[in-house]
C-alpha positions as CSV (number, residue, x, y, z in Angstrom):
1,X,41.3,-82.4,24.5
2,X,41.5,-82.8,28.6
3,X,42.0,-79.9,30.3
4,X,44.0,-80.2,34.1
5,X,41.6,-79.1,36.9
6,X,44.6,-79.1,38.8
7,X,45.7,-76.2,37.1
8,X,44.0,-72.2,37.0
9,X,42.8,-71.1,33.9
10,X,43.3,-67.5,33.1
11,X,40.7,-64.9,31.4
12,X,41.4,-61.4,30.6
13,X,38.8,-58.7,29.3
14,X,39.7,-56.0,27.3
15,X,40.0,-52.7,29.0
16,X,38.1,-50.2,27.1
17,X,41.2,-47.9,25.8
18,X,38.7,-45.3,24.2
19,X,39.6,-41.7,25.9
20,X,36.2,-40.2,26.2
21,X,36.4,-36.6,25.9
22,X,33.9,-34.8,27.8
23,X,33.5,-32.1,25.4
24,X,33.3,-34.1,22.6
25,X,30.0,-35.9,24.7
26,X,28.4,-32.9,25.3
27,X,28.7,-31.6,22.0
28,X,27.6,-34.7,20.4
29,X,24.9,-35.7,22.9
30,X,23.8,-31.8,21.7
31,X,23.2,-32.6,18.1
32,X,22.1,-35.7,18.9
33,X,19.0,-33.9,20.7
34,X,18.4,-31.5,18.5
35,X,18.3,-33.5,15.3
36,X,15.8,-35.4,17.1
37,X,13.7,-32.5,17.7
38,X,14.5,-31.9,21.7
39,X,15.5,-29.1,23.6
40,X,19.3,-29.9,24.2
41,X,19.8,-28.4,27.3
42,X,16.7,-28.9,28.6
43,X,17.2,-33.0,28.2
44,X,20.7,-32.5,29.3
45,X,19.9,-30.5,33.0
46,X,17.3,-33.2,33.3
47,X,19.8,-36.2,32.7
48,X,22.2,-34.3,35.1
49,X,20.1,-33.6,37.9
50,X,18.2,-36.9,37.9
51,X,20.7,-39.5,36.2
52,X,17.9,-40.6,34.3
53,X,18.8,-42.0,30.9
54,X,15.7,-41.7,29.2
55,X,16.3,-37.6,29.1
56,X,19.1,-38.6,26.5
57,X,17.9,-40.2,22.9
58,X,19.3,-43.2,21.9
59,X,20.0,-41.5,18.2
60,X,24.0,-41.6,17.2
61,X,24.6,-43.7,20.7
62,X,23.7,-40.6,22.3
63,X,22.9,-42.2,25.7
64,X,25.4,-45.0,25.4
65,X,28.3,-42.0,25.1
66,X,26.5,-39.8,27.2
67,X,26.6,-42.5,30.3
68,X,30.5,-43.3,30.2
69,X,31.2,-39.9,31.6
70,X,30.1,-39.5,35.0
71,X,27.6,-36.8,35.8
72,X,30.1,-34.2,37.5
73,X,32.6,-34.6,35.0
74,X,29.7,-32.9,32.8
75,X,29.0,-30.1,35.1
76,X,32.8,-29.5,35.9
77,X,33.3,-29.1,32.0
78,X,30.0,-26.7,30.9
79,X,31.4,-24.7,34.3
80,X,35.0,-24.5,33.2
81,X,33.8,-23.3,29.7
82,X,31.3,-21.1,30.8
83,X,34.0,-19.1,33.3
84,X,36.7,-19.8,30.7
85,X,34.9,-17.7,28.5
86,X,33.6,-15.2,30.6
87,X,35.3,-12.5,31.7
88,X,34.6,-10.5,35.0
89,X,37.3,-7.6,35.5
């Protein structure tokens, strides 16, 4: 079968519709750590301050979850629930 090359073929990629939840990142990025035998916020401050993946195991697709959420997103969120929890009056 001929194809026209007078005409424009058309290609579409999927847009990734999962909603990653921050939370739910950190929390499994934590076990994820742990299970492996790492300090879980001690990987995690490293993989936030240097954008390093290797700080993050690759057990559970920690570091492929762990890299769709940008790097402020995960500081905004531990801050929010760290204040959101706190009380100073």
């Amino acid at each position: 079968m001929m194809q026209d090359i007078n005409k424009t073929q058309f290609f579409s990629v999927q847009q990734e519709q999962e909603e990653v939840s921050v939370k739910d990142v950190i929390r499994d990025v934590y076990h994820a750590l742990a299970e492996k035998g790492y300090n879980p916020v001690n990987q995690m401050v490293g993989y936030i301050m240097s954008g390093d993946p290797s700080f993050i195991t690759s057990h559970n697709n920690a570091r492929s979850r762990i890299m769709k959420v940008e790097r402020d997103e995960l500081v905004e969120e531990v801050l929010k629930t760290y204040i959101d929890n706190h009380s100073w009056e």
